[in-house]
C-alpha angles and dihedrals in degrees: 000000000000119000121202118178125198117225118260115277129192126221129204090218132071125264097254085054099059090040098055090053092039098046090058114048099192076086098067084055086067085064109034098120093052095053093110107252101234093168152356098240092074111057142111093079111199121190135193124156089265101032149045120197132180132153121252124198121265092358095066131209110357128199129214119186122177102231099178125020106191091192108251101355106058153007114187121184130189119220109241120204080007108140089232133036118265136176116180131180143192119223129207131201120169098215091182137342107313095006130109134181111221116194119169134208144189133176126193143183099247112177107218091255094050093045110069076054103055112023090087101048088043092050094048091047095053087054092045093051086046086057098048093044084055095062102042108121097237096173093058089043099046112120 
């Protein structure tokens, strides 16, 4: 397995806060059309409260399900019909009163000729989706 590991983000929310909007994905779909567009490979975003699916070229349509919710400290998901197996997970740390630390993880089974391929766009996609979990207006979100 293949780790990548976001870099550290700060929220202006508690950790409660942020779990409650990230442990039920029907809430990205309430922001759906502010998630920055970086590129056209990534799009047909797809929502329910346990998954998160879009299509990526050439992949084709992936698959995210949340598999284990532990309330206020982490989220972690599996990719379903993915090439190549992948687990993710979204870690939370309050740093203060409505503060939270997001820091964000996947690991994947890269065989040694796919991996020089892929370890940069996945790096830089585990940073992108820190930065856009950053941003999300929890408070307006929250249950």
């Amino acid at each position: 397995m293949t780790e990548f590991v976001s870099e550290i983000k700060q929220v202006p929310y508690g950790e409660q806060a942020v779990f409650e909007v990230l442990s039920d994905l029907n809430n990205l779909s309430k922001i759906r059309d502010s998630i920055p567009k970086q590129t056209d490979m990534v799009k047909d975003f797809e929502f329910d409260s346990d998954s998160c699916s879009f299509s990526v070229d050439p992949v084709g349509k992936v698959r995210f399900s949340i598999v284990e919710r532990e309330p206020y400290k982490t989220i972690k998901f599996t990719a379903d019909k993915t090439p190549i197996g992948v687990n993710f997970w979204i870690q939370l740390k309050e740093a203060a009163p409505d503060v939270t630390k997001i820091k964000l993880t996947i690991r994947a089974e890269l065989n040694p000729f796919i991996k020089p391929m892929v370890s940069k766009p996945l790096q830089e996609g585990v940073n992108r989706i820190a930065d856009i979990l950053s941003n999300i207006p929890y408070g307006e979100l929250k249950k």
